[in-house]
C-alpha positions as CSV (number, residue, x, y, z in Angstrom):
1,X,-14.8,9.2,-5.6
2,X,-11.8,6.8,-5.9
3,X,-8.9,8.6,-7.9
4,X,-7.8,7.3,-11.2
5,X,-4.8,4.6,-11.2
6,X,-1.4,7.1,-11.5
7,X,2.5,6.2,-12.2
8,X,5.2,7.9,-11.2
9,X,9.4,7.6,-11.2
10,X,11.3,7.8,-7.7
11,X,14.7,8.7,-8.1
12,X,17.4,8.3,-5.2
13,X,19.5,10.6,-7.3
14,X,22.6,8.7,-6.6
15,X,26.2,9.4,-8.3
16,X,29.8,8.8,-7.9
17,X,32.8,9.9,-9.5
18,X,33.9,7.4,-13.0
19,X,31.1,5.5,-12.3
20,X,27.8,5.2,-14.7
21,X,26.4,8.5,-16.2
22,X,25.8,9.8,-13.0
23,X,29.4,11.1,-11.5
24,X,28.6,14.5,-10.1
25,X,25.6,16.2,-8.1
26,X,25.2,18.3,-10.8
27,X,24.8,15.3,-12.8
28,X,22.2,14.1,-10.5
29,X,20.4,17.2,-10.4
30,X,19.9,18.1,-14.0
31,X,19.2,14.6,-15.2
32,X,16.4,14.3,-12.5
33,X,15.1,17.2,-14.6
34,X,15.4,15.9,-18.0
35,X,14.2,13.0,-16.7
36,X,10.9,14.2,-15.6
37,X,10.8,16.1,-19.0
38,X,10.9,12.7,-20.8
39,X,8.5,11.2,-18.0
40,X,6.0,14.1,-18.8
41,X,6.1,13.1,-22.4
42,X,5.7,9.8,-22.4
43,X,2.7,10.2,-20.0
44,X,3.7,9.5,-16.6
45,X,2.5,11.0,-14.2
46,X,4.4,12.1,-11.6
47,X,8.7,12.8,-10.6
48,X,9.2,11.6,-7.2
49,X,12.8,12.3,-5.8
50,X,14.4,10.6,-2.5
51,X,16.0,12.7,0.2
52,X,18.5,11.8,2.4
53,X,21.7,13.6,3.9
54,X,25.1,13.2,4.5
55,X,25.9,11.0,1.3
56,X,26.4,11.2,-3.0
57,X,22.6,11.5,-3.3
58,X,19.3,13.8,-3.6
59,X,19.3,16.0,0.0
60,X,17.7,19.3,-0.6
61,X,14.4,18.5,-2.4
62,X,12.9,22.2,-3.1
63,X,14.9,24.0,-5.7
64,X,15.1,20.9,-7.2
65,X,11.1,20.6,-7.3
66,X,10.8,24.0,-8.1
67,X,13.0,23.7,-11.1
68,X,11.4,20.9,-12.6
69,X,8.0,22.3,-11.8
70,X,8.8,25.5,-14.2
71,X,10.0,23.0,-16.6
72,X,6.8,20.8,-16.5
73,X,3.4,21.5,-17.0
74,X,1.3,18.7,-15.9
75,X,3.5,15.7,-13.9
76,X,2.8,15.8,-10.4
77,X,6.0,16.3,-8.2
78,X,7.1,15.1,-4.8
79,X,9.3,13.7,-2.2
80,X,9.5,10.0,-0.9
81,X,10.4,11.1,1.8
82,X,11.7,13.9,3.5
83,X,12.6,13.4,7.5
84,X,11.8,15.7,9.1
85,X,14.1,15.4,12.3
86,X,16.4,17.4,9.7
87,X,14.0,20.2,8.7
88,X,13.0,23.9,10.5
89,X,8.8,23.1,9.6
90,X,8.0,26.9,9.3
91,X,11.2,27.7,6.8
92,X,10.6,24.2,4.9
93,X,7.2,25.6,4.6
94,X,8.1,28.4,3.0
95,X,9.8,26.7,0.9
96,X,7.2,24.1,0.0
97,X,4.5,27.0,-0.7
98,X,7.2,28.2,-3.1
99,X,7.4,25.2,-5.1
100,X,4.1,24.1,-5.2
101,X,3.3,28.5,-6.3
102,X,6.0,27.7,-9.4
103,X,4.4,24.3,-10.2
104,X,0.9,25.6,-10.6
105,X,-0.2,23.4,-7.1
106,X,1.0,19.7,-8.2
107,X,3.4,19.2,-4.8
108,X,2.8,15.8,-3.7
109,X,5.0,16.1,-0.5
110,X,6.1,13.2,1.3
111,X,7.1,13.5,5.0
112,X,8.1,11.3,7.8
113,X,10.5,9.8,10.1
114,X,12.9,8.8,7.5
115,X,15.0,5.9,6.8
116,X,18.2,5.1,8.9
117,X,20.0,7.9,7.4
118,X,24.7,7.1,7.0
119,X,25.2,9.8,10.3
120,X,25.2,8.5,13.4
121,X,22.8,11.1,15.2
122,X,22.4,13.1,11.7
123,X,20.0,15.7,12.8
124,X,22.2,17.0,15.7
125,X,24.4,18.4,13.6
126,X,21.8,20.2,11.7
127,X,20.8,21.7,15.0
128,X,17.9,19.6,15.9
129,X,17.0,16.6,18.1
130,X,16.5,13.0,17.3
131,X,13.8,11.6,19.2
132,X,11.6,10.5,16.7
133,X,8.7,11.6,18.2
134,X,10.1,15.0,17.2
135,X,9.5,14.1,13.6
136,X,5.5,14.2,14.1
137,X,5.9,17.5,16.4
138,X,7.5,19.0,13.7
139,X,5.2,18.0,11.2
140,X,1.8,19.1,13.0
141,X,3.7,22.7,13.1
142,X,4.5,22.7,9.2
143,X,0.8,21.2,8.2
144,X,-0.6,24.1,10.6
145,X,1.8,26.5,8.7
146,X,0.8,25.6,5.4
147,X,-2.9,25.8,6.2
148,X,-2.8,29.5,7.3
149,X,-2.6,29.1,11.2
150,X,-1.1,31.9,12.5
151,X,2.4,31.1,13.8
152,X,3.9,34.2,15.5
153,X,2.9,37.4,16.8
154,X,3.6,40.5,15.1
155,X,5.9,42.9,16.6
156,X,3.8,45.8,18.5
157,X,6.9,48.5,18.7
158,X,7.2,47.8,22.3
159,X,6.4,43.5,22.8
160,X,4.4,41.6,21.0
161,X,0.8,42.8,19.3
162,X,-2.2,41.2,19.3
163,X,-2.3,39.9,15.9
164,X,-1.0,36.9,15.0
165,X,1.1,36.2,11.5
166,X,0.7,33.3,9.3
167,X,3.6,32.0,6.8
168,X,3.9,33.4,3.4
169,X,3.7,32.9,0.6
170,X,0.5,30.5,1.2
171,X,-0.8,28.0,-1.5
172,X,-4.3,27.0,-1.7
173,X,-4.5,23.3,-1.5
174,X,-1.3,22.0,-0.5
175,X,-2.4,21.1,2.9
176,X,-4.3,18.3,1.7
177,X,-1.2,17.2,-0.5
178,X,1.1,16.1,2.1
179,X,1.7,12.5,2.5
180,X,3.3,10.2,5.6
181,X,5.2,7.5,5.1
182,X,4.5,5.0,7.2
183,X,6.3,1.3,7.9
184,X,3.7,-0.2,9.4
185,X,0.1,-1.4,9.8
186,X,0.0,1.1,13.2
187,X,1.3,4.1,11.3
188,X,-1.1,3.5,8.7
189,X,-3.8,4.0,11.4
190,X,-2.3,6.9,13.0
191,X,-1.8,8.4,9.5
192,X,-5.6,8.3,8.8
193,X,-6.3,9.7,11.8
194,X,-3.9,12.5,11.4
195,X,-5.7,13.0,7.3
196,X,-2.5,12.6,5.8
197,X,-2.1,10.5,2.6
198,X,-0.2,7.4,3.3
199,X,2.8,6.5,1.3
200,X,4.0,3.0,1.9
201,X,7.5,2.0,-0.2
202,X,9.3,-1.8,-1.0
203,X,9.9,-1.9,2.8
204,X,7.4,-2.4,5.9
205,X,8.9,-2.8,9.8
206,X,7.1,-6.0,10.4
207,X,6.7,-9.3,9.2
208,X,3.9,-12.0,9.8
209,X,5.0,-14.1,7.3
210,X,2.7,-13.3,4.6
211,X,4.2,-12.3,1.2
212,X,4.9,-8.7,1.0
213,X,2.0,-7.6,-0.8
214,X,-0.5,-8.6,0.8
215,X,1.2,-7.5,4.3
216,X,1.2,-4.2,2.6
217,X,-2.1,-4.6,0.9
218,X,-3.3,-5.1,5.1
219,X,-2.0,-2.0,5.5
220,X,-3.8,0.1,3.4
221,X,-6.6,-1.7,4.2
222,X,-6.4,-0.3,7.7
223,X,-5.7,3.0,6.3
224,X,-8.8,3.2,4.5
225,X,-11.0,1.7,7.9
226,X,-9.4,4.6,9.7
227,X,-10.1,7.2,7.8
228,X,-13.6,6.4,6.8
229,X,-13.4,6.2,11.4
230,X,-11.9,9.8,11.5
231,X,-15.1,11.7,9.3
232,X,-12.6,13.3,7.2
233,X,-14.2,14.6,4.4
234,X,-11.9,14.1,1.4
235,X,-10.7,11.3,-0.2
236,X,-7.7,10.1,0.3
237,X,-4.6,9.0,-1.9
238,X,-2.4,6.0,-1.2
239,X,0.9,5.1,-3.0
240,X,3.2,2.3,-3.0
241,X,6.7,1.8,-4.4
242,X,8.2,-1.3,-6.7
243,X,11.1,-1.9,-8.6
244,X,10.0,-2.6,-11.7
245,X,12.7,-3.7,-14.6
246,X,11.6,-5.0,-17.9
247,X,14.3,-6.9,-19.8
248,X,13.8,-5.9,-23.6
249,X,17.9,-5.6,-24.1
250,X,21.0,-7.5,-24.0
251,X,22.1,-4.7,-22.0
252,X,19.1,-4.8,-19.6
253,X,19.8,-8.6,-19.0
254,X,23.5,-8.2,-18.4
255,X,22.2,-5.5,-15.6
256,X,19.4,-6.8,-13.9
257,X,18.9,-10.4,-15.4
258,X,20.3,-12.6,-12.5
259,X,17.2,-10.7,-9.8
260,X,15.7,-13.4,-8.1
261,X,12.4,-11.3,-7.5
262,X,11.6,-12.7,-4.2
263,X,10.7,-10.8,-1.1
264,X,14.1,-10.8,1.5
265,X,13.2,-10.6,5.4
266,X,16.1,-8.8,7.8
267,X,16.5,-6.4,11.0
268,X,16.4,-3.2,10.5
269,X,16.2,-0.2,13.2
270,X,15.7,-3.4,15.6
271,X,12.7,-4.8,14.3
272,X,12.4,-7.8,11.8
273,X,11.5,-6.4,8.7
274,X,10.2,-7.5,5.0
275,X,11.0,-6.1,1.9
276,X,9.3,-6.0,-1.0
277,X,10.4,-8.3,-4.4
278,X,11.1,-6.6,-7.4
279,X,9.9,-7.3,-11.0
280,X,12.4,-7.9,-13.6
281,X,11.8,-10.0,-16.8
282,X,9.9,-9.7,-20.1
283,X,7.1,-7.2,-19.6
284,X,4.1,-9.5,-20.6
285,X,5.1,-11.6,-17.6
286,X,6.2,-8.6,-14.9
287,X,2.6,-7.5,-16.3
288,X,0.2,-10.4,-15.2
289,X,2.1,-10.9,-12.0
290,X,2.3,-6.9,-11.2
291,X,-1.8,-7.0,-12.3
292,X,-1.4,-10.0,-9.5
293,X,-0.1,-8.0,-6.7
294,X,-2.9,-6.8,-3.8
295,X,-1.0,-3.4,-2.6
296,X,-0.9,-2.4,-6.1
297,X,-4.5,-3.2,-6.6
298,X,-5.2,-1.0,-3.5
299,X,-3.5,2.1,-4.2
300,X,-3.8,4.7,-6.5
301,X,-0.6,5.4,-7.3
302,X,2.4,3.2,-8.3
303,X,5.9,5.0,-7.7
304,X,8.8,3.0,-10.1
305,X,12.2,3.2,-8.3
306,X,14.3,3.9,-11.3
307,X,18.3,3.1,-11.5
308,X,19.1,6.6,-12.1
309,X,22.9,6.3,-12.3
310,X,22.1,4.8,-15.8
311,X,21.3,7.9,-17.3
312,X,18.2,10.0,-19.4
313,X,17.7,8.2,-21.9
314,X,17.9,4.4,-20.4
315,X,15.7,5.5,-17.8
316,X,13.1,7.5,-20.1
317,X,13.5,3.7,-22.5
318,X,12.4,2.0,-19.3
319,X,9.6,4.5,-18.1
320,X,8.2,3.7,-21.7
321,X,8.7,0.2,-21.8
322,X,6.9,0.4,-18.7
323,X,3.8,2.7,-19.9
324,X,3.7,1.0,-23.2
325,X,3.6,-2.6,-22.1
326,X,3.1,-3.0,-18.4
327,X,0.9,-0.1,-16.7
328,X,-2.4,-0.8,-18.5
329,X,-2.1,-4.2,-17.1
330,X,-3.0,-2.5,-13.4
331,X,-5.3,0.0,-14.2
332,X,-3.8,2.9,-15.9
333,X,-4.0,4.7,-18.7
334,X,-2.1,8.2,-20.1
335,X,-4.3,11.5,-18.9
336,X,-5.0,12.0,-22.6
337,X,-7.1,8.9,-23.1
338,X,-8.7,9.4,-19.4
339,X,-9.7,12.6,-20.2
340,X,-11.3,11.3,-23.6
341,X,-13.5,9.2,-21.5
């Protein structure tokens, strides 16, 4: 049973000092919060936070989730992405179980390699290697954490006992809620195999010279092949960012009005990559060529990057432009009129 079409915001959580509405992390953090507040209102679906390290943005994802989980009843919350060459799995599961105990189990958690990150050799200084293999040894250990494997021996007075001790607190489900992000089509496929949700973003590490979207749309295409290959017995979820920016303001025109909306093609971590267009204009037109694009078409849910250093209430204005005059356009509708159905 295919899951219904979902929206979500992704926030980098940037700020900096005297400029925008942003100019302190505490700025960053409590907005992200109101923010989901007004998203949960409005009737989106789910507050999606990026993580990185070493600069003026979101890094420590978990009391942040957990906060905006005991302020929330119903959005789903999440990462996009944690790395996890930065992360101890079986404290970060701890953590996670936390969070998604406080939220009443709506942790979406998104997990990979990470983006190139503004520290030359980043996780080092956190204590940890950065082979990037060592992202996916790491992440086998947390998923086996979270599902109730037994991790460590108990202490027997004189060595080690018999029994074996799991990580607590445990909560019932999240193992099937974590999600990889993959960059390409091969990581799609190893992602299936692994029965991780796949969580693709504006950026893939390949180009074939197709347009973005349907490069990405490929993708999930193999995702889909592979896990239906693998037997696993759920269905699986598949998300995909965009940068979507209606233009209903002078303000909003002075911002964002000159985007060209075309995909760009560069190097990045030594491959030739493409990144995705954004959507900026009058909503009726970002609406027939977002109904247009094949990735969107494919996955079931759509995470909106939102320019966060604008503040609360232009984001929450955009989120419900967004809702109001775009969404239905690919699919969705609130929960509310879903559920009267």
């Amino acid at each position: 049973m295919a899951h219904p079409k979902r929206i979500g915001f992704l926030s980098f959580g940037h700020w900096h000092p005297g400029g925008g509405m942003t100019n302190t992390a505490a700025d960053a953090l409590r907005q992200t919060i109101e923010l989901a507040e007004a998203a949960e209102e409005i009737g989106i679906d789910g507050a999606f936070v990026r993580v990185h390290h070493f600069a003026r943005q979101l890094a420590s994802p978990f009391p942040l989730l957990a906060a905006i989980g005991a302020r929330t009843r119903r959005v789903e919350i999440g990462t996009g992405v944690i790395d996890m060459r930065y992360e101890n799995p079986l404290y970060m599961a701890e953590d996670a179980a936390a969070a998604d105990l406080i939220a009443g189990g709506r942790l979406q958690l998104g997990v990979s390699r990470g983006s190139p990150e503004h520290a030359w050799r980043g996780a080092e200084a956190f204590g940890y290697s950065v082979d990037p293999d060592e992202a996916r040894t790491k992440t086998a250990l947390f998923r086996a954490a979270i599902g109730g494997a037994g991790v460590v021996h108990a202490d027997g007075g004189d060595g080690p006992s018999e029994a074996v001790l799991a990580i607590q607190p445990q909560s019932p489900g999240l193992a099937d809620r974590i999600w990889w992000g993959a960059g390409s089509r091969d990581t799609a496929v190893w992602t299936a195999e692994q029965g991780m949700n796949l969580m693709s973003s504006t950026l893939l590490l390949e180009d074939t010279g197709v347009p973005f979207d349907e490069l990405q749309a490929e993708q999930i295409a193999l995702f889909r092949d592979a896990w239906a290959n693998a037997g696993h017995e759920r269905e699986p979820r598949v998300s995909v960012s965009r940068s979507v920016i209606p233009i209903t303001s002078d303000l909003d025109r002075q911002l964002f009005g000159r985007d060209a909306n075309e995909d760009q093609v560069g190097w990045l971590d030594g491959s030739l990559s493409r990144f995705g267009r954004s959507y900026t204009g009058e909503p009726d037109r970002i609406a027939d060529e977002l109904a247009r694009d094949a990735a969107v078409e494919a996955a079931d849910t759509v995470l909106l990057t939102v320019p966060n250093q604008l503040g609360v209430e232009y984001n929450a204005r955009l989120l419900e432009t967004i809702a109001r005059e775009i969404a239905p356009a690919i699919g969705w509708a609130p929960r509310s009129a879903l559920a009267a159905h």
